[in-house]
N, C-alpha and C positions, 0 to 999 in steps of 0.2 A: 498397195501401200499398207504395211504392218500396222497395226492399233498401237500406241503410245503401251506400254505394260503397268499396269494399276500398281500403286505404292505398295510395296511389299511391310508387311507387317513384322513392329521390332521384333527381333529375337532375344527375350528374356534369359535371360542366363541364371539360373537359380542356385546354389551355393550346395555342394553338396554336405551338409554340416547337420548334426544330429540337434535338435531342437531340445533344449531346456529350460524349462518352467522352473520359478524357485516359489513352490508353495509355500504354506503356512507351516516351518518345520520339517518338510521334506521335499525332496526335487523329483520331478518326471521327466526321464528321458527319453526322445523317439528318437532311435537311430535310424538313421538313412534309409536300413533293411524295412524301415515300419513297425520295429520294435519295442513296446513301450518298456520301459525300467521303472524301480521306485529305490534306485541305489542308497544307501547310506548316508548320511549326511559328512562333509569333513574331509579324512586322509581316506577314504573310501570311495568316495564322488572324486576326487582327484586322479585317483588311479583308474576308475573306468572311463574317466576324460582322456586318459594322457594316450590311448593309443587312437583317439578319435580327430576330424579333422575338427577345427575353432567351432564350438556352436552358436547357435543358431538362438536369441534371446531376446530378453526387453530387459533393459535397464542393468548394463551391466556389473558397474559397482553395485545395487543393491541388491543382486543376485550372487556376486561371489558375498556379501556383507550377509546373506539368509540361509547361503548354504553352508558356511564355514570354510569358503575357498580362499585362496590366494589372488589378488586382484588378476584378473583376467588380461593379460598380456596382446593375444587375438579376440576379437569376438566380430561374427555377425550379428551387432545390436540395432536390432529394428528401429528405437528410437533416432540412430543417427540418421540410417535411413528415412523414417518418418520429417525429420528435421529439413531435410537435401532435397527431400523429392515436393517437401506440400510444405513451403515455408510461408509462413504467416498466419498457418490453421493449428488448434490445439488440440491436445489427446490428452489425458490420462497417463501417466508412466507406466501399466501394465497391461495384459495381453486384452483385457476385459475393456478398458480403458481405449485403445487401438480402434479393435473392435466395434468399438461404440464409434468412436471420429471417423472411423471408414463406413462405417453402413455393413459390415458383416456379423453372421450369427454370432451373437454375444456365447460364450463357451460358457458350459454346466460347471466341469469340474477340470483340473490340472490338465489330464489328459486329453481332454476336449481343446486346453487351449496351445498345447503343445502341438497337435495335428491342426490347428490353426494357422500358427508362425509362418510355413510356408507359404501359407494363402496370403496373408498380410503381404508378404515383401513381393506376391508378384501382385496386388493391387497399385502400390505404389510404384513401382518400377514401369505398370502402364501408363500409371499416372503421368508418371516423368517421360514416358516415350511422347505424349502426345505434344511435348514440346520440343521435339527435335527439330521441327524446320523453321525455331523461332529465335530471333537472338538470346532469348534465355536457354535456351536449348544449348548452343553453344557457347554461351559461359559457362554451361553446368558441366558441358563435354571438356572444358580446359581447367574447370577446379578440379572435379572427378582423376585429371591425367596429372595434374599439379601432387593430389593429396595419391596415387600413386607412385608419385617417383619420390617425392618426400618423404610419404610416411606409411608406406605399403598396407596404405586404407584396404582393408578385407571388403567393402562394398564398390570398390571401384571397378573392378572388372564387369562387374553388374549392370553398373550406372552406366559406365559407354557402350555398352552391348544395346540394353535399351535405348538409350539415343543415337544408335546406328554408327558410333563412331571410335570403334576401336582402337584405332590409332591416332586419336588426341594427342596434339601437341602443349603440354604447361601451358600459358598465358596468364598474367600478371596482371592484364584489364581486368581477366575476369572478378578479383580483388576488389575492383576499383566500380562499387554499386550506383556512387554521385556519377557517375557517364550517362547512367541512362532514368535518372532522378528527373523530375519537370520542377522547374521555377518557377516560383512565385511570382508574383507582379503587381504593380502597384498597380491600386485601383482608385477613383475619387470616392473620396470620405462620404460614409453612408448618408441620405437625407435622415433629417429628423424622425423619428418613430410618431405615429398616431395617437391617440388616446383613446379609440376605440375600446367596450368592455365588452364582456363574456358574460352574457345571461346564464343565468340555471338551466335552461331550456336547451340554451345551445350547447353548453355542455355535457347533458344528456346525451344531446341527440351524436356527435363526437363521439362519446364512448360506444354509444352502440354501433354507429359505425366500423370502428377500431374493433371491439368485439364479433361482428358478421352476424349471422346468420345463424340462429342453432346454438347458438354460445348459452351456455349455463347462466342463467337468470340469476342475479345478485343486487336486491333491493339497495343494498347497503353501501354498493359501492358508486351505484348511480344516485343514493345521495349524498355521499362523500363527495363526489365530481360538484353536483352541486355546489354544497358549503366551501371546496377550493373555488369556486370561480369568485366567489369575493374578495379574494387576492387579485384578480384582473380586473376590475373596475376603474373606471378613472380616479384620480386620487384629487383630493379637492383642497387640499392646503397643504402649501411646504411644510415638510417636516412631519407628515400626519401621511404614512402611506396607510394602505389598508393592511393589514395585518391579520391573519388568519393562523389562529392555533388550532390543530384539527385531530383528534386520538383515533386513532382508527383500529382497531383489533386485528390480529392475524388472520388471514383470510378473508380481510376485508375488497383485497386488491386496491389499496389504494397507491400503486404505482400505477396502472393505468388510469384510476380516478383523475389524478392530477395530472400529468400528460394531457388530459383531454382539452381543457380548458387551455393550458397553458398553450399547445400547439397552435389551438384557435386564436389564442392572443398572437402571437410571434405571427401567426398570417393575416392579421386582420389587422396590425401597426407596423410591419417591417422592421422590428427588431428583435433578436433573439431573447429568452426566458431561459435565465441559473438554471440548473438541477444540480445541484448540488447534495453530495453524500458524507460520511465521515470516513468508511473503509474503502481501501481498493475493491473488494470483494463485492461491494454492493453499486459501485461505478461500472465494474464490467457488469452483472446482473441487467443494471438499467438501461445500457446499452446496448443488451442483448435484447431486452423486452420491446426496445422503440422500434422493432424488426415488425411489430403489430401494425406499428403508425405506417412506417415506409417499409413494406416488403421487398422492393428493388434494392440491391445492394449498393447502386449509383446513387439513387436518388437519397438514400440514407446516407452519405457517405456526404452530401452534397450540403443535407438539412443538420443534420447534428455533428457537431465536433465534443469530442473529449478532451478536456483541458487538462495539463496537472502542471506539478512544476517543471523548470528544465533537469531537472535532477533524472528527471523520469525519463526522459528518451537518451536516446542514440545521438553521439554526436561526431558526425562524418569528420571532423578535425581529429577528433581520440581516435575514430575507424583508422584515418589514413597516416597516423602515426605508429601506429601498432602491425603497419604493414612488413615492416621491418622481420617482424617474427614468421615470416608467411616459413620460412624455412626449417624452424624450428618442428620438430615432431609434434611435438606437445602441444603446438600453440596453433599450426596449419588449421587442425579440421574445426575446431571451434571456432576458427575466425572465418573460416569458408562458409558455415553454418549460418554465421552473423551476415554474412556479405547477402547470402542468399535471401534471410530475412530481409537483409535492408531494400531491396527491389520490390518485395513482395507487403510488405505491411502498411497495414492501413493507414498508420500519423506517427511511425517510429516511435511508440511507446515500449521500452525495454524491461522499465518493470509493472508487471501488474495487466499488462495491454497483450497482444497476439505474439509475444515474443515467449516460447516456451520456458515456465523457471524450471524445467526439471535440467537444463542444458548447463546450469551452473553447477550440478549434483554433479552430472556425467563429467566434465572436464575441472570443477573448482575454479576459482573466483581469478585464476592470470591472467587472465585476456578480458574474458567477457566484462570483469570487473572495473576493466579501465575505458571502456567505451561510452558512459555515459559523464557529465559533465556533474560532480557529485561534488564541487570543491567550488566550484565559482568560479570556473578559469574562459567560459566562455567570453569570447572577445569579438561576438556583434560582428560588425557592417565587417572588420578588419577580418574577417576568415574569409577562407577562398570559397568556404561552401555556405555563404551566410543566402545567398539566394534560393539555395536547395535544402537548407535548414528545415527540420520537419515541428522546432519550435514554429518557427518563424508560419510558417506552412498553416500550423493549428491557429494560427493568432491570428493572421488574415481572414483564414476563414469562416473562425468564428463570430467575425463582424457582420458575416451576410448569412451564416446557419438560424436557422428558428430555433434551435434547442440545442445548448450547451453541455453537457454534462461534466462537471467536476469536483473537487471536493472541497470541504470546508475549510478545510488548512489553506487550498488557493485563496478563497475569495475571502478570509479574513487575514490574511498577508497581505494579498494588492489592496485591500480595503485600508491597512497600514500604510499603505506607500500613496496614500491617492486617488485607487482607482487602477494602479500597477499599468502592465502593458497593454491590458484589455481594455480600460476606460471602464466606467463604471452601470452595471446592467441598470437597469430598470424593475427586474421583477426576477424574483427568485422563491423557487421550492429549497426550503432547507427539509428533505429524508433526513431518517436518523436522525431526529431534530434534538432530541434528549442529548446530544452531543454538543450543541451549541455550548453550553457553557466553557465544555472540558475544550474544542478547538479555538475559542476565544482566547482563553487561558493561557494556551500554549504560543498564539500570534499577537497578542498583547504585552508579551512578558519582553526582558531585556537579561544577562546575565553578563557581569566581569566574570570572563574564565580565562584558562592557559587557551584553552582549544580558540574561543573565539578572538581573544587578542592573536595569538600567532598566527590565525586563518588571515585576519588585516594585513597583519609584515609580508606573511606570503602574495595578497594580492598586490602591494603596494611595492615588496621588492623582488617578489620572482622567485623563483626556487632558491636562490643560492646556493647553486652544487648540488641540489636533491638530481633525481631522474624525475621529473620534471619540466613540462612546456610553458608553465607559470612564465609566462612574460615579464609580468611587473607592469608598473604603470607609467616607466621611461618608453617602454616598446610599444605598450599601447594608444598612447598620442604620441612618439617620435614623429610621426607625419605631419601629424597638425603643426608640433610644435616648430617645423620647418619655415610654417608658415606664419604663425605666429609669437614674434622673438621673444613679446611678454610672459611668455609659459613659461620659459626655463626656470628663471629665478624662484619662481614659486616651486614651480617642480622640485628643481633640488634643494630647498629648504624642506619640502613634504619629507621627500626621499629620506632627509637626513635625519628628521624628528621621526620619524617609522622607525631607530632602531633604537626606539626607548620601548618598543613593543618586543615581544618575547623571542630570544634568538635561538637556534638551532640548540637541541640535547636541554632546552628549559624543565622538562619533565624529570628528568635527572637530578635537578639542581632542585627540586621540588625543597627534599629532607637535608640533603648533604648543605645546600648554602653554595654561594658563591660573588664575582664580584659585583659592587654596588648597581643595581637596574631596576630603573622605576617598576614597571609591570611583574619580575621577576622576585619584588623583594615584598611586592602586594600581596602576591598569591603566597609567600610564607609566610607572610601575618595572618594572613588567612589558614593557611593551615593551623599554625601555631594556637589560634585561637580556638576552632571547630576542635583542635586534641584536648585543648584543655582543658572542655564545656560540655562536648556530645554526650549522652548519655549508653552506658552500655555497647563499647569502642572492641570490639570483638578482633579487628586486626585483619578479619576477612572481606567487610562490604561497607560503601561509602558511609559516611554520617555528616550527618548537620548540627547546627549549632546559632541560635538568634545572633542577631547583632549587635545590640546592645545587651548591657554594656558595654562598650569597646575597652582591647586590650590597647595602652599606650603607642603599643606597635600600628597599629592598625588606622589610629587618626593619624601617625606622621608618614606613615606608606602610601597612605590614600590623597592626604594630600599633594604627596610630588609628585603620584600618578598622574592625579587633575593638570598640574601644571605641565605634564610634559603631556598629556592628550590637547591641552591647548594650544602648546606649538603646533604640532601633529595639522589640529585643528586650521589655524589662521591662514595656511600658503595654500591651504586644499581647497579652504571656500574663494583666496582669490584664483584661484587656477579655474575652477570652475566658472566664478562669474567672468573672468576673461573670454573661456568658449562659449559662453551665454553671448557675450558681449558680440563676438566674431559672428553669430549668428543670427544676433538680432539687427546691427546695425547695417547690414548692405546683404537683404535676402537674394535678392534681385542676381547678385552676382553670382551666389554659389551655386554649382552643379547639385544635382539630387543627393548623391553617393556623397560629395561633403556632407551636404546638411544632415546624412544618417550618421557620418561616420562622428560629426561634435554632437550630435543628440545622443548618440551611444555610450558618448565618452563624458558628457553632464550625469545623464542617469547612471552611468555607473558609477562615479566618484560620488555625487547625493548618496545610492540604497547602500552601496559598499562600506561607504566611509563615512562619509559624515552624517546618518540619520543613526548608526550606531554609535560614534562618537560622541553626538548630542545627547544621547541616553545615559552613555557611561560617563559621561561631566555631570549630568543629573541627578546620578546617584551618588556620583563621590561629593558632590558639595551637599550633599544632604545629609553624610553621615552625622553628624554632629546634630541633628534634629530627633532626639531623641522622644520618642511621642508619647502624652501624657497616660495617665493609666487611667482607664476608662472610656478613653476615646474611641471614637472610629476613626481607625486611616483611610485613607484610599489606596495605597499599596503595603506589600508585604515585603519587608528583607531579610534577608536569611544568606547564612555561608554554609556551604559544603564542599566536604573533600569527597571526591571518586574515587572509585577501587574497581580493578579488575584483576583478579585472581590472587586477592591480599596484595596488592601493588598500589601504589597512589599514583595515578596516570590526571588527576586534575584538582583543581580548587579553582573555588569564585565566589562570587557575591551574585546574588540570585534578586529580581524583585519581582511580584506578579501583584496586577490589580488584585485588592480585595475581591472586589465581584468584576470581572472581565466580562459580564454583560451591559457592562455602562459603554466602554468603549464601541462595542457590537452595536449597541442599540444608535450611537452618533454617530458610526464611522459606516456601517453597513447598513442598518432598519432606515434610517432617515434620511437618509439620503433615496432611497429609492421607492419607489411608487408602488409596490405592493408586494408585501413576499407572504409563504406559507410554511410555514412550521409545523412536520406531521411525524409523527412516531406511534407506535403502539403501546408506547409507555410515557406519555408526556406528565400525566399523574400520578400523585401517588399508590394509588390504585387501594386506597382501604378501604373496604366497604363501608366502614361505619363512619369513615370522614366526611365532614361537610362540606356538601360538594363545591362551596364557592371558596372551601380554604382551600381545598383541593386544585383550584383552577388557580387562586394567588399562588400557589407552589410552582403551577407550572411556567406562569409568568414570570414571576422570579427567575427561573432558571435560561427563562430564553430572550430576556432582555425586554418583554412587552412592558413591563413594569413600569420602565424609564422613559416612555411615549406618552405626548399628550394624549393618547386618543387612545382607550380600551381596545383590546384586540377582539376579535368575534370569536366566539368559540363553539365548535361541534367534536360530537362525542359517538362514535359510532361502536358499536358490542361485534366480538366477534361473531361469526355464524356458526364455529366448530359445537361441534356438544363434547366438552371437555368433560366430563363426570364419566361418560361413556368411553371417551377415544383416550385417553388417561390413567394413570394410577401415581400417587405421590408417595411417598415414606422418608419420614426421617428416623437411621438408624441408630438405636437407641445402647449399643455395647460395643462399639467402637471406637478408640483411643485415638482422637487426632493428633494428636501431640506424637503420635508414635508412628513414623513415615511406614514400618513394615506392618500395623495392621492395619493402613489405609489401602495399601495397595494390596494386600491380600480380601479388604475388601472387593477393589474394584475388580481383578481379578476376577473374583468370584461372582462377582454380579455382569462378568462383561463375558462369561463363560455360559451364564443361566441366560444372556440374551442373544448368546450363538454370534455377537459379534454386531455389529451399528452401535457400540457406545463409543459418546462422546466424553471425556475426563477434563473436569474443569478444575484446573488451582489456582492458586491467590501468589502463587511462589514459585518460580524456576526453576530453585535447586529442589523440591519437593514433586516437582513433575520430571525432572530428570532421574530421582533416585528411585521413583515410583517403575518410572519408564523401565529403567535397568532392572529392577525385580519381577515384575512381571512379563516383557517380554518371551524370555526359552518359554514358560509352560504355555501363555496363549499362542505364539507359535506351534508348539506341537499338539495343541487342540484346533490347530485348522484356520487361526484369529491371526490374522496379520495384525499390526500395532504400527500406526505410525505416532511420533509427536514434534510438536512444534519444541524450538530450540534444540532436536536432537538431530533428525532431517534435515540434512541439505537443502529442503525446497521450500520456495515461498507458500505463504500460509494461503493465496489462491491454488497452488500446485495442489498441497494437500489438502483443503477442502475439496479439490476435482479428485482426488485420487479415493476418498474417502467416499464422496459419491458415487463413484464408476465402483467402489468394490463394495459390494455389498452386507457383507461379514466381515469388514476390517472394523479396529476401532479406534481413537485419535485421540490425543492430551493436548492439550492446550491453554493457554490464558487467556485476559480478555479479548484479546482478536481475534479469536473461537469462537468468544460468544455473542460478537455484535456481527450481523451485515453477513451472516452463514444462513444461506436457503441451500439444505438437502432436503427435499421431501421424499416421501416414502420409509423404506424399511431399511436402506442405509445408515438414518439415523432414527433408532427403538428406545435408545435407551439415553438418560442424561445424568450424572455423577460428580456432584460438586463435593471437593474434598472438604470444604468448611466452608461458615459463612463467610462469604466477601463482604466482610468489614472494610470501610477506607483504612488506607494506610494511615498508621499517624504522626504523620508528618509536622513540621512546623507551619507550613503553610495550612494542610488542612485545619491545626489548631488553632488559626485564627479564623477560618472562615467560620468553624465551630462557633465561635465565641461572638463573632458582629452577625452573623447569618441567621441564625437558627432562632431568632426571635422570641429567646428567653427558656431555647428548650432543644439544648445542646444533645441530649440523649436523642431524641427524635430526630435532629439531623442527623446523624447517625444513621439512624434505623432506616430514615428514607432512602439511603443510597444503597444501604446491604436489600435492602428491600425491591428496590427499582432494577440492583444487576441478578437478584433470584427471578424475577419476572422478565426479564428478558431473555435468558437462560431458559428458562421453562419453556417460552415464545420459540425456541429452535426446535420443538420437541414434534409439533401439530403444522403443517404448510399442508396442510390438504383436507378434504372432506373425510377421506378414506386412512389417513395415516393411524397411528395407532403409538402411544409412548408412553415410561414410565421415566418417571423424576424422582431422584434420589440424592440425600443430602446427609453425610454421612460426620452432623455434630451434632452431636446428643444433645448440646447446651444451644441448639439453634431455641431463639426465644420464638413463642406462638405468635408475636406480633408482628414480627418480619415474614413469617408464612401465610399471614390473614389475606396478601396482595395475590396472592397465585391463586388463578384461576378454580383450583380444586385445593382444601388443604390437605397438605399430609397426612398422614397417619404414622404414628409412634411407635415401628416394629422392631425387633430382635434383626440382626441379620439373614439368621434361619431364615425368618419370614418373608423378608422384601427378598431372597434368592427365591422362595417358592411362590410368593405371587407374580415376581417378575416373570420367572419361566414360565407360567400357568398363565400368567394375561398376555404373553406374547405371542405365546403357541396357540392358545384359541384366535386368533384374528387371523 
């Protein structure tokens, strides 16, 4: 009897296609023969393509966009393959980048990474072989044959070859990801959590664990660990959590400081502990670092969830509407891409999370962009895929994880609503904690806009005629309403009072005018007034304008507004207490799926409608409260008009707390039993300041002020030797005011440092003109350039791409400068085009004026102060790093410099080029 014949091993099928690199300024080509080239750039590289077969590349729009090409019609682009074969895992968008996510030799120069390429696609094409005898296997064998006969994918022959299956037939399942998705399930409601606390001791002893064996000794941060565990302590009177404000320096590690403790808590009471951050960027970091705590990728997967909004994920309702496109060229492999992600990712986060952003670059925002639920239209229990919901998914599970991680915008939004879907934590780390104030700010505020009034009509009446699955709020209880006949009546008077809200082409009717409409005749008094008050109206970018004293328009607009939001108002809150009513009075009878589907339909009519209705009643019967002069308010109003591109696309009436750490402090601090607020700039950081005003500053800004009970406070110094690993300058013959010899500055100085600068501006259109002038010459010195708002990729993408390449350099604004760990030589150099003064807003002019406690210039200085010290803070993430700081406005005053760790020094240009080159080359 014959032996069974051992699996025969796939047959890779590799492209035969010439490999092109798109260096800094020039291309390298390996033909097939093994021939490297270094052709021309332009109608030159055109012509020695055009008798070649499609090559062989990474990132293909940004290579025909570097080489001077014509968008590429064919290409084997590795990324797509990268996307199809290893969905859920990240890379880099370049060859170095690749390289680096697959485990092979990271390339020297162009040609290093050119005779790479082929290595890469058969790493991955094993990859994908080893799932051919798995039902992923054959879905990937019937997209593969799908994006074939569609759309004569250049890696398809490839991909079936690898998966043994040549002759794939299409399949349309394969599309269809929720098939092989696992459901949720109810679970009974967590028992009460402990009150169990975390000694100093035990906290230690936790980090050293999490650290091992051998781990680099770090006094500092094992007593950081300590001074957080007095956030997990019992709390001994309502309203009085423990409160922990903790500074910690760069290099302190106090990400796993705090972890330490905190994990201890969530195991020692049975309920999960916040970590809360302010950027995407430092949400993935943290949840990359908790790989210390749980090295099993199960058991991590198990203990920690990342929250964010629904905005942020994938939503299998938008997947399976947009299936319709599967035939379209354009629209097949990008949604193939997404399908493949969707089986494969951790909690369906689409932006910021294991969902690649360079995939919006490569295809543009058609498809991908309608997959996530970015408008409000989610509609709960009534979707067919509400049990395989990867919201829904992160929400359960976050009930029974030890460590949540999400951001501040979350937990002072649900902190707004109650408590929101999560109920409300017990104990939370707010990182990046100097951001409380600014996400307070932004979740405490209310605004009359066009956008936000027409966003209501839409939810309440459905697309009308848009393309569009916007239901409205007839489709969304028509079920209940079957059942119960009291709904209608309200309903369609709701219905009917929603079309005093803004109707279709409202943005139009902005300037021109039109027929009489409460909301519609608001926002031209609103305009009318911001035109005929803002100061210095250029015609190009929005402007504001106080509100008092009001234009006669504006108290008789605002009042009919008020009266037709009250209609709006009355049938909503009884429709609501009606399904209150259906569900309180006979529980006993309803089925599960009712009782979700009237709780679904309460909470969405409350957050939807009427908690912003309540608001915007609030502020129009207030207009006429005109505040005395000398006072303190509690809120700020203000009108502005929006612009984009010299166009008026909006107007409203804006209000924010004076200080939005009052709300923070009663809606989020007090409520809960103990949180930690730690940043490496929570102080102002002057040396010669006294350190207990020092510490009221900090307080101030993070809401411990407004607590009966002082907050504790530790102060831990970095470990770096800044004098050493450093050098600062401010340049002293450079005209800010003059965009081309700023960038001829940077330029210059991102040339002397061979590339790792980072370019910070205060202004968009000044990093985009910079962007365009310097780009050709640092490209053809060898400097790739990327910048934010110029790039297609999200500002995770380009920080990863910034790091994987070592001599690139990046522009950016403030989301550059907060929640960015590059260490090493990637990032050498740092380049602020002027001080970051706050904007001077209307808003900020009052905070000016009631905040600053009689010393308006100093609040001021504190903030320009606090974003150069942060900024400096991206320069040093290591023992060994090595960086210069450079700030390129003459008129920077000495006392906004006093806070940075080394001051400046006053040089000519000349100089900070030739120290810069000189202290970067000796290290």
């Amino acid at each position: 009897m014959s032996k069974p014949r051992p699996p025969q091993p796939p047959r890779l099928l590799l492209p035969d296609a010439p490999a092109l690199v798109a260096g800094a300024g020039r291309a390298t080509l390996l033909t097939p023969d093994g021939e490297v080239l270094t052709p021309p750039l332009g109608s030159a590289l055109a012509e020695a393509l055009a008798g070649l077969p499609p090559p062989l590349l990474v990132h293909a729009p940004a290579t025909a966009r570097r080489l001077d090409l014509p968008a590429f019609i064919d290409a084997f682009d590795l990324l797509e393959l990268f996307a199809f074969c290893m969905p859920g895992c990240l890379a880099a968008p370049t060859p170095r980048g690749l390289a680096i996510a697959l485990d092979l030799p990271v390339p020297a120069d162009d040609a290093d990474a050119a005779a790479l390429l082929p290595e890469i696609a058969t790493t991955l094409l094993r990859a994908l072989a080893e799932t051919r005898a798995s039902s992923a296997g054959a879905d990937a064998a019937a997209m593969a044959a799908q994006l074939k006969a569609t759309t004569g994918w250049p890696w398809a022959e490839s991909v079936l070859a690898a998966l043994g299956a040549p002759d794939a037939r299409p399949d349309r399942n394969a599309f269809r990801p929720w098939r092989r998705l696992p459901e949720w399930e109810d679970e009974a409601p967590p028992p009460p959590p402990a009150s169990h606390g975390v000694t100093q001791a035990e906290a230690r002893a936790r980090l050293a664990a999490m650290l091992g064996e051998g781990a680099e000794q770090r006094p500092s941060q094992a007593d950081y660990a300590s001074a957080a565990s007095a956030a997990f302590m019992p709390r001994e009177a309502e309203g009085q959590p423990n409160f922990v404000l903790a500074e910690a320096g760069t290099g302190t590690g106090k990400t796993l400081g705090y972890i330490a403790p905190a994990s201890l808590w969530a195991e020692k009471n049975g309920a999960p502990v916040w970590l809360s951050t302010y950027t995407r960027n430092l949400q993935r970091q943290l949840d990359q670092e908790l790989a210390r705590l749980y090295p099993d990728p199960e058991e991590r997967r198990a203990r920690v969830v990342v929250r964010k909004g629904r905005e942020n994920y994938l939503c299998l309702l938008n997947l399976e509407e947009v299936q319709g496109q599967i035939s379209l060229r354009e629209a097949a492999l990008p949604l193939a891409l997404a399908c493949r992600w969707a089986t494969a990712t951790r909690d369906g986060d689409i932006v910021g999370g294991d969902f690649p952003g360079w995939i919006m670059e490569l295809f543009g925002g058609a498809v991908i962009g309608q997959l996530a639920d970015r408008r409000g239209e989610c509609i709960r229990s009534a979707c067919t895929h509400y049990r395989k919901c990867y919201v829904e998914h992160s929400i359960r599970r976050a009930k029974s994880a030890r460590l949540v991680v999400a951001n501040h915008a979350l937990v002072m939004v649900q902190a707004a609503l109650g408590g929101g879907e999560d109920g409300r934590p017990l104990r939370y780390v707010f990182d990046e904690g100097h951001h409380v104030f600014d996400a307070a700010d932004g979740a405490f505020s209310a605004a009359i806009s066009g956008f936000e009034t027409a966003e209501m009509r839409r939810w309440l009446l459905g697309a009308e005629g848009g393309r569009s699955r916007a239901k409205g709020l007839q489709r969304r209880i028509e079920d209940l309403a079957g059942d119960i006949p009291d709904l209608l009546a309200p309903l369609e008077a709701a219905l009917q009072a929603a079309r005093a809200l803004p109707q279709q082409g409202w943005q139009s009717r902005l300037a021109e005018g039109g027929i009489p409409h409460p909301t519609e005749d608001f926002l031209r008094a609103i305009r009318a007034q911001v035109l005929a008050r803002a100061k210095d109206d250029d015609g190009q970018y929005g402007i504001e304008c106080d509100l008092h004293p009001m234009n006669p328009e504006m108290a008789e607009t605002a009042a009919a507004l008020e009266r037709a939001l009250a209609r709006l108002e009355e049938p909503l809150k009884t429709l609501a207490g009606r399904l209150q009513a259906k569900l309180d009075d006979n529980p006993e009878e309803l089925e599960l799926a009712e009782k979700i589907r009237l709780e679904t339909a309460i909470r969405g009519i409350e957050r939807r409608v009427l908690l912003p209705l309540g608001a915007w009643r609030s502020m129009l019967n207030g207009l006429g409260n005109m505040p005395e002069p000398g006072t303190r308010p509690l809120m700020v109003d203000w009108l502005a008009l929006t612009r984009r591109e010299a166009r008026d696309i909006d107007a409203g009436m804006h209000r924010h707390w004076l200080d939005p750490t009052q709300p923070f402090a009663m809606q989020v601090a007090a409520p809960a039993h103990g949180l930690l607020i730690t940043s490496a700039t929570l102080r102002d950081g002057l040396p010669e300041q006294d350190m207990e005003e020092s510490w009221r500053t900090a307080e101030a800004r993070t809401g411990a002020a407004h607590l009966p009970m002082p907050a504790l406070r530790a102060a831990l110094p970095s470990p770096f030797d800044y004098p050493g690993q450093t050098r600062a300058f401010v340049v002293t013959d450079v005209d800010k005011a003059r965009t081309p010899q700023v960038a001829a500055a940077m330029q210059g100085l991102f040339m002397a440092a061979g590339g790792g600068g980072l370019g910070l501006f205060t202004a968009i259109r000044r990093l985009r003109e910079v962007a365009r002038i310097i780009a050709p010459s640092l490209e053809g010195m060898g400097i790739p350039l990327y910048a934010q708002h110029v790039d297609a990729m999200d500002n995770a993408t380009l920080v990863d791409v910034f790091r994987a390449e070592e001599n690139s350099c990046l522009l950016g604004t403030d989301a550059m400068r907060d929640g960015v760990d590059v260490p090493g030589r990637s990032l050498r150099l740092l380049v602020y085009d002027r001080v970051p003064w706050p904007r001077p807003t209307i808003l900020h002019r009052e905070r000016r004026t009631h905040l600053s406690e009689g010393d308006p210039k100093g609040y001021d200085d504190a903030q320009a102060r606090h974003k150069l010290r942060q900024g400096f803070g991206r320069l040093i993430r290591r023992g060994d790093d090595r960086g210069v700081f450079v700030l390129l406005d003459k008129s920077a005053p000495s006392r906004l410099l006093a806070g940075l760790p080394v001051v400046p020094r006053r040089v000519t240009l000349r100089e900070a080029l030739e120290e810069t080159r000189g202290f970067l080359a000796s290290g």
